[in-house]
Wavefront OBJ file of the C-alpha trace (Angstrom):
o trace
v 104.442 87.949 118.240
v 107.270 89.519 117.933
v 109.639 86.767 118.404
v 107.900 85.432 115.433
v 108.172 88.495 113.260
v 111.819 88.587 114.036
v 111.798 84.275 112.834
v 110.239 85.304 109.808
v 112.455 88.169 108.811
v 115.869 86.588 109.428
v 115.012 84.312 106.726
v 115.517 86.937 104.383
v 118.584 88.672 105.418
v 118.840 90.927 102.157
v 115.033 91.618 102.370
v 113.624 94.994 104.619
v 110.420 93.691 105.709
v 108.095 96.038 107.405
v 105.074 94.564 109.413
v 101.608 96.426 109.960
v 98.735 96.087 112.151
v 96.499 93.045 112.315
v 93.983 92.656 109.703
v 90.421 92.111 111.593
v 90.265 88.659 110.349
v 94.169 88.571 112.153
v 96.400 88.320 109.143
v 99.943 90.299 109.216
v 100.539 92.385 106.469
v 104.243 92.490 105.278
v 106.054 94.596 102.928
v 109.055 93.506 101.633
v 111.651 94.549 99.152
v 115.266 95.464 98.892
v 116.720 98.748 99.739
v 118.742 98.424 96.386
v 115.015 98.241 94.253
v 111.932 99.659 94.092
v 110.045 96.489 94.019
v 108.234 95.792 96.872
v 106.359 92.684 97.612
v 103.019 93.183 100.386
v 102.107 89.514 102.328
v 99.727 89.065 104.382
v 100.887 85.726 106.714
v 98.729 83.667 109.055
v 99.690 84.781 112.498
v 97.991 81.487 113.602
v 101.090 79.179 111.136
v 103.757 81.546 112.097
v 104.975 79.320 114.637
v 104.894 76.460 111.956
v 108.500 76.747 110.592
v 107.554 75.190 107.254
v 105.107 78.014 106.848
v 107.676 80.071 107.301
v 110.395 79.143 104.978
v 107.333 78.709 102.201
v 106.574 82.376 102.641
v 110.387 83.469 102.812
v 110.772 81.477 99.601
v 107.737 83.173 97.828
v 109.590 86.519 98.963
v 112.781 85.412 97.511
v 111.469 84.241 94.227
v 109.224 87.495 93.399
v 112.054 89.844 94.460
v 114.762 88.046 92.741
v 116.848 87.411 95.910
v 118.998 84.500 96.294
l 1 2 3 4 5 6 7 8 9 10 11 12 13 14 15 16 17 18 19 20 21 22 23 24 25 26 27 28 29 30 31 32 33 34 35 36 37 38 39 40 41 42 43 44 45 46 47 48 49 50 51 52 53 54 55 56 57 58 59 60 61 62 63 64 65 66 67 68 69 70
């Protein structure tokens, strides 16, 4: 898991994410925003897709968009 966390984050290398607990249906919340803003964006990803790396760059472009990071 945390291999994958780590995948998922480095896509978004102006981004702080910060990953909680499993949800009981086993989602992974994320909260992510830039340390420059006060915006702050909360995900909750798939753990089961995390290995898809399609998934992944979806999700890291969804971040990117809301938070206005390029």
């Amino acid at each position: 898991m945390l291999a994958l966390t780590h995948a998922f984050a480095a896509q978004l290398p102006n981004v702080d994410c910060l990953f909680g607990p499993l949800t009981p249906d086993g989602g992974l919340p994320v909260q992510c925003g830039r340390a420059s803003s006060d915006r702050r964006l909360i995900l909750i990803l798939d753990i089961a897709r995390l290995r898809d790396s399609a998934y992944c760059a979806a999700q890291a472009q969804q971040v990117r968009h809301s938070l206005g990071v390029r």
